[in-house]
MIDOSE-1310 file (N, C-alpha, C; in nm, 2 decimals, decimal comma, always signed):
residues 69
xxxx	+13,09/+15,78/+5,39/+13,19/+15,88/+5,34/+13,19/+15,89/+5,19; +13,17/+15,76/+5,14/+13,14/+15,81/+5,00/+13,09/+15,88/+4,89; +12,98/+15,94/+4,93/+12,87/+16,03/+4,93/+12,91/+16,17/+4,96; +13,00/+16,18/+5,05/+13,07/+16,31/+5,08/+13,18/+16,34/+4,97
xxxx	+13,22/+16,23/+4,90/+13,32/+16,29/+4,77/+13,28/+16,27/+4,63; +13,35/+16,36/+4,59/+13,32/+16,37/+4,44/+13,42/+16,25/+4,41; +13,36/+16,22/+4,24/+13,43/+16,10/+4,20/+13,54/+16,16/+4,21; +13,65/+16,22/+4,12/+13,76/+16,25/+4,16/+13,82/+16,26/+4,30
xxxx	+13,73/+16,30/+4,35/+13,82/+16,30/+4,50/+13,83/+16,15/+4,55; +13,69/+16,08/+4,55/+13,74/+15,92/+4,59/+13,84/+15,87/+4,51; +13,82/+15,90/+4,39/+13,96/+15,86/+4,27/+14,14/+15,86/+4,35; +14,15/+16,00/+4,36/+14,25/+16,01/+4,39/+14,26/+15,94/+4,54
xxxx	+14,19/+15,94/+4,66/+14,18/+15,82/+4,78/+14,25/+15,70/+4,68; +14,15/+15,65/+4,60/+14,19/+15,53/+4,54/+14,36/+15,49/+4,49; +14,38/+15,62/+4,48/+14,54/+15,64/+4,41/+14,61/+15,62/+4,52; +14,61/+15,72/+4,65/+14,69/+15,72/+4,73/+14,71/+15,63/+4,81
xxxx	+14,58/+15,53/+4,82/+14,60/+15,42/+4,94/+14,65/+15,32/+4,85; +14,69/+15,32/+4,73/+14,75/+15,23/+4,64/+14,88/+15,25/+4,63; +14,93/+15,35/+4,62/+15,09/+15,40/+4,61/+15,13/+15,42/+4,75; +15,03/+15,42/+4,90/+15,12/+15,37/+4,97/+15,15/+15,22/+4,98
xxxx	+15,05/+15,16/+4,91/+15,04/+15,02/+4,98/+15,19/+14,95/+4,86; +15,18/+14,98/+4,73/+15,25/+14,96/+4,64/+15,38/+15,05/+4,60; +15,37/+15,12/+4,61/+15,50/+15,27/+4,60/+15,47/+15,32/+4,48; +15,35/+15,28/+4,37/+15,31/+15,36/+4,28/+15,15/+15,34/+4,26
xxxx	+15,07/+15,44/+4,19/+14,96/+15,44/+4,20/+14,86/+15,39/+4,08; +14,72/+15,42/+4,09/+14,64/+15,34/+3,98/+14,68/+15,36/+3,90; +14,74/+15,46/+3,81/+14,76/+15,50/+3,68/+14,84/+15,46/+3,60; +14,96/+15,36/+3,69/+15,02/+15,28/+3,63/+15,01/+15,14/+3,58
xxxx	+14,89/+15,13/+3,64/+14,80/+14,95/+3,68/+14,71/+14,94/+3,52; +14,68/+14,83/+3,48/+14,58/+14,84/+3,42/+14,43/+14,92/+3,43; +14,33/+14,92/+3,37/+14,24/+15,03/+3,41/+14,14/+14,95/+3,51; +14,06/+14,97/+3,59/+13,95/+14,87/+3,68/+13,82/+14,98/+3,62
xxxx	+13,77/+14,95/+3,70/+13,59/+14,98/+3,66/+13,58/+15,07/+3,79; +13,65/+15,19/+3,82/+13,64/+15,30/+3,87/+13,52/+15,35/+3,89; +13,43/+15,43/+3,80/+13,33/+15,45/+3,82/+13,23/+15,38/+3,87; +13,24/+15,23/+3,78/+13,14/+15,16/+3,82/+13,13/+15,17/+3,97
xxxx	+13,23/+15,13/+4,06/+13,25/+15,14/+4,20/+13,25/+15,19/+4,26; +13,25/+15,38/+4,25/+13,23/+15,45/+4,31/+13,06/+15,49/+4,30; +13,00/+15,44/+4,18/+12,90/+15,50/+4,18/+12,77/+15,36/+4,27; +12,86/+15,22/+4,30/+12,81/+15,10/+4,37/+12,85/+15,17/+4,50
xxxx	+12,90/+15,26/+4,57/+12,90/+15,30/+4,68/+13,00/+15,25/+4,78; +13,09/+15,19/+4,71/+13,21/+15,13/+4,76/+13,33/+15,23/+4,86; +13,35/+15,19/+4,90/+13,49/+15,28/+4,98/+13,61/+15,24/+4,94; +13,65/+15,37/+4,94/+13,81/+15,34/+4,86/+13,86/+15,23/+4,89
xxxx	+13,86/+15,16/+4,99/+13,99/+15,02/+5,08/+13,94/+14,94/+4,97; +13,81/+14,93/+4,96/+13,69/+14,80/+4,92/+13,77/+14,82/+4,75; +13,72/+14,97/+4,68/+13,74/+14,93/+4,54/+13,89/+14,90/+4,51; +13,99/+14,93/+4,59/+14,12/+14,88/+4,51/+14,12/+14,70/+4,54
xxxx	+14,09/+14,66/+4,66/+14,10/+14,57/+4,67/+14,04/+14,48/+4,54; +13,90/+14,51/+4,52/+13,83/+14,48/+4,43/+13,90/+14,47/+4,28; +14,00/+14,59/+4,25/+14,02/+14,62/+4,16/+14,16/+14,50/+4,16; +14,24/+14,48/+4,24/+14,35/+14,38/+4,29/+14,33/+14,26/+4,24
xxxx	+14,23/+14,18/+4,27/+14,14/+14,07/+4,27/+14,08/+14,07/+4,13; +14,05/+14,16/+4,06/+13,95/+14,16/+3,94/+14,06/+14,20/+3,84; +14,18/+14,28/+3,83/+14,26/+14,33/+3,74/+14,42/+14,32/+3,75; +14,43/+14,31/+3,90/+14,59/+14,34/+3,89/+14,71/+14,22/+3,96
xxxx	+14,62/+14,11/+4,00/+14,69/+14,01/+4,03/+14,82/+13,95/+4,00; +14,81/+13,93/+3,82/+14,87/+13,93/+3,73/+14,99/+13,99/+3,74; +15,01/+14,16/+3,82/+15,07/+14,20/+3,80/+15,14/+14,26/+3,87; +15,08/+14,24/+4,02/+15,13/+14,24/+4,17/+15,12/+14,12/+4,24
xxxx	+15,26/+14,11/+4,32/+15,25/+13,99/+4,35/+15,16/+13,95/+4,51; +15,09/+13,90/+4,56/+15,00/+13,88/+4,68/+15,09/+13,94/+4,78; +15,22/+13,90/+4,82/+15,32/+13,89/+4,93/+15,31/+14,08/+4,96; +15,35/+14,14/+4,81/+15,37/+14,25/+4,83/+15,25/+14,36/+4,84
xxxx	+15,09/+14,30/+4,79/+14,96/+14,37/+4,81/+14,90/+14,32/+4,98; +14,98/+14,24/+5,01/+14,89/+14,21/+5,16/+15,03/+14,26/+5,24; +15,14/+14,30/+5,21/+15,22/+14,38/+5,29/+15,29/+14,24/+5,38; +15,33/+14,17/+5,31/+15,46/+14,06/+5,32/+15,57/+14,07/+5,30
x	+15,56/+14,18/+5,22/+15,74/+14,19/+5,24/+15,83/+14,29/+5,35
């Protein structure tokens, strides 16, 4: 599927499965390596996660990224 979108279009995927999962989206987060990941061939699910783990820990708490609360 990847392949079928333009970076911005996986971009914004990346946005939206983030502000459902969170109630607001990447643009509020610190920055991740976006491109890098889209152009590694990753699927949206893959790069936020990645991006979670690599950037935003800090800043989201686990409970509420794995849908605990």
């Amino acid at each position: 599927m990847v392949n079928e979108l333009s970076f911005k279009q996986w971009e914004k995927q990346c946005d939206t499965l983030v502000a459902k999962r969170i109630g607001f989206g990447i643009y509020c987060l610190p920055d991740a390596m976006w491109r890098d990941m889209y152009d590694d061939g990753l699927e949206p699910i893959d790069a936020i996660d990645d991006a979670y783990h690599d950037q935003w820990q800090e800043f989201i708490p686990a409970e509420l990224w794995d849908g605990e609360y």
